[in-house]
N, C-alpha and C positions, 0 to 999 in steps of 0.2 A: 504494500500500500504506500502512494507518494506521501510524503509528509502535507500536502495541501487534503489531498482525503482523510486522510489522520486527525486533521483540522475540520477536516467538515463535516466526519463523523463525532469525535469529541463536542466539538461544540455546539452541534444541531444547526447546522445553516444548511439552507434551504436557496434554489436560483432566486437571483435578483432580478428585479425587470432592468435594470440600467446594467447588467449585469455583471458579473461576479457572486458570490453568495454572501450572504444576511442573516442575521439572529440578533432579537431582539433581545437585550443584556436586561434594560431598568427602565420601567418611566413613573417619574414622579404621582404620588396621587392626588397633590397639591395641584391647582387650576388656575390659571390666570384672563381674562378677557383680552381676546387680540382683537385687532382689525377682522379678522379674518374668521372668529368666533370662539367659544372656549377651548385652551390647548394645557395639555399638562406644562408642569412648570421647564421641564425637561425629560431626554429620555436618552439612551446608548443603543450601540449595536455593537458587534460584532462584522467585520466585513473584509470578506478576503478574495483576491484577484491570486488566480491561478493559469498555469499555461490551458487548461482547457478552457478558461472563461477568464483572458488576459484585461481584457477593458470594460472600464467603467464608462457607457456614454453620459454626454455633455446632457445637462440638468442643471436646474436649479433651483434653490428650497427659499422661501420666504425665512426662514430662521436663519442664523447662526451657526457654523458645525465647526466644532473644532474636533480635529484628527490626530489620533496618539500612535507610533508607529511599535508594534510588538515583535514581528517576528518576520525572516525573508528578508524578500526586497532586495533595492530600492524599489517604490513606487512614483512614478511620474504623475503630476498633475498641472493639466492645463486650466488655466484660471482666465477667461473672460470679465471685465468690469461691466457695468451697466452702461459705463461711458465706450465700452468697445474697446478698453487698454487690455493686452494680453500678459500674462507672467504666466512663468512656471515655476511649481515646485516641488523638489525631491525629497520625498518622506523614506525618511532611511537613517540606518546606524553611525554612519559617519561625518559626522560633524566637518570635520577636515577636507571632505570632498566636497563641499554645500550641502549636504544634505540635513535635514534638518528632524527632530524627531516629535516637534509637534505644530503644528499652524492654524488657524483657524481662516475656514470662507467665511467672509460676510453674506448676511439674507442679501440674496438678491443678484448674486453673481453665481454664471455658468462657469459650470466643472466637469472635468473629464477626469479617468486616471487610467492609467496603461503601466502593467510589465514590460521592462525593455529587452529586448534580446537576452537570451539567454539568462532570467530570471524562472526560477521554480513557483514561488507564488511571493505572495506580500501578506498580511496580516495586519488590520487596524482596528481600534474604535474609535468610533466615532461619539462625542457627545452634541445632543441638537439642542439648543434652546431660544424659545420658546418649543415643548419637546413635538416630535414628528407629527405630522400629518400628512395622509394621503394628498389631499386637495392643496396643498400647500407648495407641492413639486409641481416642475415643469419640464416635462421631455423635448431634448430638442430633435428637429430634422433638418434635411440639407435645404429645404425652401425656407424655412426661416429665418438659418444661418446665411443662406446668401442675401436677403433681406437684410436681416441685421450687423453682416461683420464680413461682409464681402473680401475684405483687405487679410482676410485670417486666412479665407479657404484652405491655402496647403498644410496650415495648422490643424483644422477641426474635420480636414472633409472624413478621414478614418476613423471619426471618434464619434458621430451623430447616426442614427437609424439604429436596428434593432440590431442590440449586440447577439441572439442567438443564432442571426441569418449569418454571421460568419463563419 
């Protein structure tokens, strides 16, 4: 068994629709009123990108996520601004190379994350706050993205549409 199955039987994760695989860690039973209607105070997962299921497509959540790097890896992620500025960042063990072992997305900005070559899988949690909701995410595709970030294309075109059609 890979060590990514090891991980995905241990920890009970399950496919992601953005995908990679998911499990849901904690969410708060505490409530707060959003814009958007009542959401727990926060919540975690579990979420791991493997070479059978290397990328995360591009989404984005009205919350907050900040991402803690546990095991594997590097993981890459492409960061979109709402103003259309691109960054990237590598979630990984070593400091030294840039990489970094935790970041946080702002609500409101698209996110990818991809295995690079030659990576076995990657391992993170994630914490959401204001915590997860379904209706709160936004999947993207390649007419939106050329609508909105035209100037990125050779950045996002491999990272938008349904990750299991690859």
């Amino acid at each position: 068994m890979s060590p990514a199955d090891s991980l995905i039987a241990a920890l009970g994760l399950v496919p992601h629709v953005e995908g990679g695989h998911f499990g849901e860690c904690w969410r708060s039973a505490a409530t707060l009123a959003s814009e958007n209607g009542e959401r727990s105070l926060a919540s975690t997962i579990y979420y791991l990108l493997s070479t059978r299921a290397p990328v995360g497509r591009f989404h984005r959540n009205t919350s907050d996520i900040t991402h803690f790097f546990h095991s594997g890896g590097p993981i890459v992620y492409g960061l979109i601004s709402p103003a259309g500025e691109w960054r990237e960042v590598v979630l990984g063990r070593d400091p030294r190379a840039g990489q970094v072992l935790a970041f946080t997305c702002p609500g409101g900005w698209w996110k990818c994350s991809y295995l690079p070559a030659g990576v076995e899988h990657g391992l993170i949690s994630e914490v959401v706050a204001p915590g997860f909701d379904e209706t709160d995410r936004s999947l993207a595709d390649a007419d939106l993205f050329g609508r909105l970030f035209p100037q990125h294309r050779a950045r996002w075109a491999a990272y938008v549409g349904d990750p299991h059609e690859r």
